[in-house]
C-alpha positions in Angstrom: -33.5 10.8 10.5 -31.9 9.0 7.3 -28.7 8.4 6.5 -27.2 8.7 3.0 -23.7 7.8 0.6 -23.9 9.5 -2.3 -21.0 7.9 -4.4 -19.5 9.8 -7.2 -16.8 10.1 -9.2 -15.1 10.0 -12.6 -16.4 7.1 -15.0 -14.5 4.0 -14.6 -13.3 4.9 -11.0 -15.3 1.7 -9.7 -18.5 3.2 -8.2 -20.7 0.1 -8.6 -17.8 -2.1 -7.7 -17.5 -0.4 -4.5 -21.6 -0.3 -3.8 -21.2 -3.9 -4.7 -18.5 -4.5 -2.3 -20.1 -2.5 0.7 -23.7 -4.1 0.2 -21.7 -7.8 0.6 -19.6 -6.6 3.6 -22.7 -4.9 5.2 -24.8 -8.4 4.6 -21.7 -10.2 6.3 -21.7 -8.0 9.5 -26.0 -8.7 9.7 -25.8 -4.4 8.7 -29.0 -3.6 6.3 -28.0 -0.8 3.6 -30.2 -0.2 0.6 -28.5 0.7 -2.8 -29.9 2.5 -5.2 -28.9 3.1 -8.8 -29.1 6.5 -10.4 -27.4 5.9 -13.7 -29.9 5.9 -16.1 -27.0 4.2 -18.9 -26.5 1.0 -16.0 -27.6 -2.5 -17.5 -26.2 -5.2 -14.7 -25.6 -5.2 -11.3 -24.2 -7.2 -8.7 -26.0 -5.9 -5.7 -29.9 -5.9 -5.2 -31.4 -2.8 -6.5 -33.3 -1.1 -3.9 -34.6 1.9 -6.1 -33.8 2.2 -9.6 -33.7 5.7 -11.8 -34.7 3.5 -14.9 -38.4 2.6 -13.6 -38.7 6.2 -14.5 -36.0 7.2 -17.5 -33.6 5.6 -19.1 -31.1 6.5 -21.4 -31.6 3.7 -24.0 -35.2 5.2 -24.7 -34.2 8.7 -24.3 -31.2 8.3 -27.1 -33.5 6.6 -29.5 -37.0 9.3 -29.4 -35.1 11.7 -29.2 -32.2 11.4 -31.2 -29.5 12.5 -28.9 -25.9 11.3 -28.0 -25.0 9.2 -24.7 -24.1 12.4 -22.9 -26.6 14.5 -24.1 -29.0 11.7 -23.2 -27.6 11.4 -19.7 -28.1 14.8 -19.2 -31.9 15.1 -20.2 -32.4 11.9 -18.1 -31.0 13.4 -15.2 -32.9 16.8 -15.6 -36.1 14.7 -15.6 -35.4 13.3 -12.7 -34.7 16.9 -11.4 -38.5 17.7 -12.6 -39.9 14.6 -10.5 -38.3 15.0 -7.3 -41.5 16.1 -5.4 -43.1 12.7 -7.6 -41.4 9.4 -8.4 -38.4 10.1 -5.8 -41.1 11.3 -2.7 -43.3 8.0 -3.3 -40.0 6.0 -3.7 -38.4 7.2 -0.3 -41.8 7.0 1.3 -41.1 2.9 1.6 -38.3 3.4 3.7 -38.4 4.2 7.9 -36.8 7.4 9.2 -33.1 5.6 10.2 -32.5 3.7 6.7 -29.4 3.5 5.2 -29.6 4.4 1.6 -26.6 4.0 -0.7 -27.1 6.3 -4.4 -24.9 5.0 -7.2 -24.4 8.1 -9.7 -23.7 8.4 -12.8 -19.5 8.9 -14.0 -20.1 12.5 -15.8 -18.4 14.5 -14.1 -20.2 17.7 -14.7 -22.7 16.3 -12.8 -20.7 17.2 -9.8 -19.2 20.2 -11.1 -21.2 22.7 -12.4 -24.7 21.2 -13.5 -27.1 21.6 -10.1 -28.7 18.8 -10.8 -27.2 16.3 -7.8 -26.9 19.8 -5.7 -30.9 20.1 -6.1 -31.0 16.3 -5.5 -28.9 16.4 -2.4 -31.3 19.3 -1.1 -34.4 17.3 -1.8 -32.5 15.0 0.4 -32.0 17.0 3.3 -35.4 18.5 3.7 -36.4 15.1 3.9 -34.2 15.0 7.0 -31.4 13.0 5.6 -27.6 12.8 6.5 -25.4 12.6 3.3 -22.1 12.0 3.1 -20.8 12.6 -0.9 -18.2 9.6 -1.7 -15.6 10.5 -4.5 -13.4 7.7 -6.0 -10.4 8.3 -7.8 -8.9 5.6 -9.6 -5.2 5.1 -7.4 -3.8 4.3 -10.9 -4.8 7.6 -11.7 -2.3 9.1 -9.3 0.6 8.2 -11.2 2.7 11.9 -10.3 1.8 15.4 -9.2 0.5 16.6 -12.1 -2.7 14.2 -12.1 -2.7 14.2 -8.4 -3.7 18.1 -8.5 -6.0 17.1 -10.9 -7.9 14.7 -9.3 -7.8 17.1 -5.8 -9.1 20.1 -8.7 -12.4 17.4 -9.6 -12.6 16.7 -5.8 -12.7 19.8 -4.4 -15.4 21.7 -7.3 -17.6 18.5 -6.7 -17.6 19.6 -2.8 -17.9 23.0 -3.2 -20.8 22.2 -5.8 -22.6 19.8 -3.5 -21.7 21.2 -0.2 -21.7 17.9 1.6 -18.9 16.7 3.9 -16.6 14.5 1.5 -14.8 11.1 1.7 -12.1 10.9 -0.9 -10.9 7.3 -1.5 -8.8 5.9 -3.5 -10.0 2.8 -5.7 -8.4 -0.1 -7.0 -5.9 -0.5 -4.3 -5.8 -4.1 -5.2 -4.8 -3.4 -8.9 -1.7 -1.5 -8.0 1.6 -3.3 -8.7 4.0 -0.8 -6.3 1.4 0.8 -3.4 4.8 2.8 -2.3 4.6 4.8 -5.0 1.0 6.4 -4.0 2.1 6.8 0.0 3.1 9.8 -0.8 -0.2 11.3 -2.2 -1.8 9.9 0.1 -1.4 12.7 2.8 1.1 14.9 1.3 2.9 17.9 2.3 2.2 21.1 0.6 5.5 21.9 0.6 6.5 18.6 -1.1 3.8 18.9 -3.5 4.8 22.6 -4.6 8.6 21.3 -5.0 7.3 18.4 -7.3 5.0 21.0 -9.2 7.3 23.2 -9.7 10.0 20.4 -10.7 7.7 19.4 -13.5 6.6 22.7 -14.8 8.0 25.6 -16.1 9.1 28.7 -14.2 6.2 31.0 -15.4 4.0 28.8 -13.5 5.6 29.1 -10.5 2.7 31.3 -9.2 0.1 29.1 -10.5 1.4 26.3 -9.0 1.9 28.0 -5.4 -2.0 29.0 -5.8 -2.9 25.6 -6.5 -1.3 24.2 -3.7 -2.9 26.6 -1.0 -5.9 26.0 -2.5 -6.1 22.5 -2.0 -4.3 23.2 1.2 -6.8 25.7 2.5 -10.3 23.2 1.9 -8.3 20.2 2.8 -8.6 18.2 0.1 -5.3 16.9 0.1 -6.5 13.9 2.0 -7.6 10.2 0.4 -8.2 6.8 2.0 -6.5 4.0 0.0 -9.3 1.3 -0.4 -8.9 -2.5 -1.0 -11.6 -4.6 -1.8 -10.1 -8.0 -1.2 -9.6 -6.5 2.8 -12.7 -6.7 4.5 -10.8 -4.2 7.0 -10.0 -1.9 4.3 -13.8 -1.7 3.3 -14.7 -1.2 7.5 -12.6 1.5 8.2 -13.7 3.3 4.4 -17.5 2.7 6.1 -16.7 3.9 9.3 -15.0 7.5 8.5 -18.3 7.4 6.3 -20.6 6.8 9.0 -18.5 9.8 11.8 -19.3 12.0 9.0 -23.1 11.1 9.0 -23.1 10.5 13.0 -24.9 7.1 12.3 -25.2 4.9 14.9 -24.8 7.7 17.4 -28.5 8.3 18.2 -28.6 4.5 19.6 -29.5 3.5 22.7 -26.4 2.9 25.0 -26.9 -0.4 26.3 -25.6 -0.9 29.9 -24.8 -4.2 31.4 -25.8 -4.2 35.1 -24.0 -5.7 37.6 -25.8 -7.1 40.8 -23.5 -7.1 44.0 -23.4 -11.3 44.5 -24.5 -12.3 47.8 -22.5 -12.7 50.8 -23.1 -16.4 52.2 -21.0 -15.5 55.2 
């Protein structure tokens, strides 16, 4: 059995930072983790790459034969992979033993996770060849500035899980960049109740339904949960890793090592 992070997100919500950041604290604790890059747009990287979407598409070559935009490119690079699942990406996971640890860097559209089945068909490739996954969505913490872009973020959170239908860590990014971290405590685990009296504060009274549909909404799949992450604490980025690894039971298939304890001998 493999295990699997796929990290997503909105662009600019620090994806590669954070598969950066994980690879270094892994390498620190002597814990092997390959990362692999599926943005076909990515030029640098500050991890090794362990597979790389490029060696089969890129989005530099696609945009210039064939004329199209940076999303409309992204979007034909990521449907090719699509087509070559049962090709490049079989002979690719084929170098790796059944209890790897692979790390896939996605791309920052977000209709990726939204609508698009491309990562859903992706993620099911995955689990046939007997993978745990765990999806990974960052949200920028600067992002969650008041209510209204809170429900937001929970909104892109919660269509990317029911998309995928993968057990979800939601983490908030960037910890390190925010000035007053009092402000964002609380989002972090919020009431409904307090959230639908904020709503409601900031909107008009003909959304008052709306607003209480939201709410249970986000309520009901709880999604109303994050994990504030700080990259400069190596604790911050253990704890992130291991509410990652409960969700993809790694580690719990080991052997349970048991010390044993010989009665000493009695020299009377």
């Amino acid at each position: 059995m493999g295990y699997a992070q796929l990290v997503i997100g909105p662009a600019g919500s620090g994806k590669s930072t954070y598969c950066s950041s994980l690879y270094e604290h892994c390498v620190a604790a002597r814990r092997t983790i390959n990362i692999v890059n599926l943005d076909p747009a990515a030029e640098n990287f500050d991890y090794p790459v362990a597979m790389d979407i490029r060696e089969l598409i890129s989005l530099e070559d696609v945009m210039e034969e064939l004329g199209l935009g940076p999303n409309g490119g992204l979007m034909y690079c990521m449907e090719h992979l699509e087509d070559n699942l049962d090709d490049w990406l079989e002979e690719e996971l084929d170098n790796y033993l059944d209890d790897d640890y692979l790390v896939f860097d996605c791309p920052g559209q977000i209709e990726l996770y939204s609508h698009v089945p491309v990562l859903k068909n992706f993620v099911e490739h995955l689990k046939r060849k007997n993978f745990n996954i765990c999806a990974v969505y960052l949200l920028d913490s600067q992002f969650m500035s008041d209510v209204t872009k809170f429900i937001s973020g929970c909104m892109a959170c919660l269509s990317a899980m029911v998309q995928l239908e993968l057990p979800h860590v939601n983490i908030l990014s960037k910890m390190d960049l925010v000035t007053n971290k009092k402000d964002l405590e609380e989002f972090l685990d919020p009431e409904p109740t307090f959230l639908l009296s904020e709503l409601n504060q900031r909107m008009g009274p003909q959304f008052a339904k709306l607003n209480k549909a939201l709410i249970e909404l986000v309520n009901n799949y709880s999604m109303v949960s994050f994990i504030p992450l700080d990259l400069r604490k190596e604790r911050s980025i253990q704890y992130v890793l291991n509410q990652i690894d409960n969700c993809i039971q790694y580690g719990e298939d080991a052997d349970v090592k048991v010390k044993d304890f010989d009665p000493e001998d009695d020299d009377e």
